[in-house]
Structures are given as structure tokens and as C-alpha cells.
N, C-alpha and C positions, 0 to 999 in steps of 0.2 A: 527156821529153814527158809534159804531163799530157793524161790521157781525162777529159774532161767531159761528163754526162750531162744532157740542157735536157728536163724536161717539162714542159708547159703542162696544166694539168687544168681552166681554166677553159671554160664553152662560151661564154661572150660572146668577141668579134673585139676590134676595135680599142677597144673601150668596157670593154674588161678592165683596173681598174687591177693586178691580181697580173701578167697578161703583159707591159703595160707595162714596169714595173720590173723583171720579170727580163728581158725584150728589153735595156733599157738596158744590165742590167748583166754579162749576156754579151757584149755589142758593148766594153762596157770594159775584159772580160777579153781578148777577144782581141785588142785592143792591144795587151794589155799584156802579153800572153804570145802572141807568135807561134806557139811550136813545140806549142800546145795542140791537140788533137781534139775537135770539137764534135757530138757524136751526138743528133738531136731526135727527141720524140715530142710528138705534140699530139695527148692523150687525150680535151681538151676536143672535140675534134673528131673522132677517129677512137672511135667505140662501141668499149669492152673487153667482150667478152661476159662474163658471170657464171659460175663455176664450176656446171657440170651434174652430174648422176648418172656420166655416161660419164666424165667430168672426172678424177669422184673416186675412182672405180673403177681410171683408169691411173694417176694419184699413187698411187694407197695399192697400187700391185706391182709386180711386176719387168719393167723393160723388155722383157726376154728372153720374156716372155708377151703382149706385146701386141698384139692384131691393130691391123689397119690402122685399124678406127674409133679404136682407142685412142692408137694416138700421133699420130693427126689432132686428136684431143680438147686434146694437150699443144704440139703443133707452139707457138701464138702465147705459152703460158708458157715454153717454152724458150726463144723465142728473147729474152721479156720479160727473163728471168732471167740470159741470155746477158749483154745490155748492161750490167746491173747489174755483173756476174764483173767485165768485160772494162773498166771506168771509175773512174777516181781518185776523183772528184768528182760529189758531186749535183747538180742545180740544180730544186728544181719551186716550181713558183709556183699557189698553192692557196686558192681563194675560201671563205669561209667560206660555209656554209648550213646552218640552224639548227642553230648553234653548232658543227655537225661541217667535215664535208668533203665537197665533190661526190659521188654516187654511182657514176660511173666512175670516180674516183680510187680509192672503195673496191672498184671491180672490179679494178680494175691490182692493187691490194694482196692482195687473195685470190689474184691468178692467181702473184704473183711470191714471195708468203708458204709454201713449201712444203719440207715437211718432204724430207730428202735432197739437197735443193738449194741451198736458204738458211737454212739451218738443222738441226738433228741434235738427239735426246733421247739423252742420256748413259745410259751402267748407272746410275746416279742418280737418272735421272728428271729432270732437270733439262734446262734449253734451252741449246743452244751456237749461237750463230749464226756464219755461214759468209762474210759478207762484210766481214770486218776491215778494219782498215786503211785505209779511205773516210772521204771527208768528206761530208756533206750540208748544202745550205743551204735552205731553207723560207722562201719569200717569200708573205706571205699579206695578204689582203685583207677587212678585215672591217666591219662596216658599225657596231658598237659599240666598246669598250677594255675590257678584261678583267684589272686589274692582277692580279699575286699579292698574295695578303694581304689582299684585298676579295672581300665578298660574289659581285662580279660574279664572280670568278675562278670560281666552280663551274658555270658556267655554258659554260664554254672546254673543247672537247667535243675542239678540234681537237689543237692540241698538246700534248694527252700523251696519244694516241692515236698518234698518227703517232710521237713518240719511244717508245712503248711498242713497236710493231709493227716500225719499222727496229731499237729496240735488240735486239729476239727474232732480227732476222737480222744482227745483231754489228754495226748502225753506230751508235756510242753519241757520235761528234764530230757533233754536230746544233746547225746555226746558225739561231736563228729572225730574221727581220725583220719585224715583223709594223705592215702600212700600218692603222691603227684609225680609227673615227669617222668612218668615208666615208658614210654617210647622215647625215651632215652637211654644211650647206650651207656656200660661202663658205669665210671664214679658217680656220675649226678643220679640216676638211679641206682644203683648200692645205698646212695647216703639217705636220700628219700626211702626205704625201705626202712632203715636205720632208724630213722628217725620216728615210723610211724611204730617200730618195735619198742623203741626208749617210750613213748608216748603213752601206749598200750600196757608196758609193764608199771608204768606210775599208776593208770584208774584202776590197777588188781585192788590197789587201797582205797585209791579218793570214790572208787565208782559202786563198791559195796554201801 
């Protein structure tokens, strides 16, 4: 049985093409894999608060010390951190804004980026991250195209960010689909949707 993990990080509703496309393409998963578990979170929608002082005070010491503000402080990282342990499979679908990523999406990532938990500094000095073994798929929505190898590409703030900050917590199988050129009118956005749907429905196979 695979655990699959659905985040929504966009705030727009049904006018969201990133939820769109991964709506779809969890409903195709779970055709296609019955004995699968679907765990959701819609960040887009639910506020992740931002790491506080109290925050960082109970990350940075020992459980065994903390009074009750402090592990109230860690309660919605743990149990953020929990799902991540506890799932085979990623799925978030992430709007672009100026050229990054939503700003809850980077709350979620502070709260669930945490030393001890998803990830360890070696006697080395070096990063170990702590959730092996995962797959992650990244379905993103962006209102330009960013090839590699073009100017424009320096400008793509998104994805190598997000592979940079999952690879520090060990998921380095990172599938991008990235829907481009949706503030565009008409055909070049249709076919760009198009294309990010054909794309989507080939990893129903390759991404099991």
C-alpha cells in the first residue's frame, strides 16, 4: 500500500489551474491504485503560521525541557512533520508568485525544515536529511516559461528552491510538471495545460 501525501498551496478555489491538475491527477491515481492512502492538506487555505521566537527556542532544545508554551509552540510542526515520516509519495501543486512560491507554502517549509527531525548536521558539518526514500511530484502553475539554458531561466526562483530545501531533507526523486504561459490568452495556454495533462497522465505509471 502506498501513502500519498495531496498539498494544495494555491489560495485561489476552483480558478486555481496548479489544484486543477493535481485534483485530476490524484483522482487517476486512485483508480489506478486502489489499496493507496490519500492524506490532504490545503495550505492554500488553511494560514501556516510563521516560525516565532517561542518557535525556535523549543526546536533548538530538548523536549525533556519544555514547558507547556513550548511544545504548544511545536504541536502543528510535529504533526506537519509527522505526515511527511508517515507517506511514500508527495503531491503539491504550487502557483508561482514573483518567480518564487506562495508565502504559506514557505511557512509550511520553515515549520517542517527542522533540524532533529528532517534532517541531522553530521561530526562533518555537513547535512543529512532524514526522509529517504520518497517520491515527490511538484505540479506548478506559472503565468511565463523559464526554459533551462535561456536567460529567462534565472529568473525561476521556484524550482531549485523547493529541490534545494526537500533535497536538505533527503527527497532528492523530485518530479516537476510545470503548466507555463497561463497569462496567456487563448491556444498557447489551452496547449500548455494540454501538455501538462498528457505529462501527468504518463507518471500515473512511471511515478508509482
Amino acid at each position: 500500500m502506498v501513502k500519498v501525501l495531496h498539498i494544495d498551496t494555491s489560495p485561489r478555489g476552483e480558478r486555481s489551474h496548479s489544484r486543477n491538475l493535481a485534483s485530476e491527477f490524484v483522482a487517476n491515481w486512485k483508480n489506478s491504485y486502489l489499496d493507496s492512502t490519500i492524506t490532504y492538506r490545503d495550505i492554500g487555505h488553511q494560514i501556516i503560521p510563521p516560525v516565532s521566537e517561542t518557535w525556535i527556542a523549543a526546536a533548538f532544545s530538548s523536549p525533556d525541557t519544555h514547558t507547556p508554551e513550548l511544545t504548544t509552540a511545536l504541536q502543528l510542526s510535529n504533526e506537519l512533520i509527522d505526515e511527511l515520516v508517515e507517506c511514500d509519495r508527495y503531491i503539491f501543486s504550487v502557483p508561482m508568485y514573483n518567480f518564487g512560491i506562495p508565502a504559506n507554502f514557505k511557512a509550511y517549509i520553515d515549520q517542517v525544515c527542522r533540524v532533529g527531525r528532517t534532517f541531522v548536521v553530521n561530526q562533518q558539518g555537513a547535512y543529512e536529511g532524514l526522509l529517504t526514500g520518497k517520491k515527490m511530484l511538484v505540479i506548478t502553475a506559472r503565468g511565463g516559461s523559464f526554459p533551462a539554458g535561456t536567460p529567462a531561466a534565472n529568473y525561476d526562483f521556484q524550482e531549485p528552491y523547493i529541490r534545494t530545501v526537500f533535497g536538505l531533507m533527503g527527497v532528492t526523486d523530485i518530479a516537476f510538471v510545470n503548466a507555463e504561459n497561463l497569462a496567456m490568452k487563448g491556444e498557447v495556454r489551452e496547449q500548455s495545460l494540454q501538455q501538462a495533462k498528457e505529462k501527468l497522465a504518463q507518471l500515473i505509471t512511471d511515478w508509482h
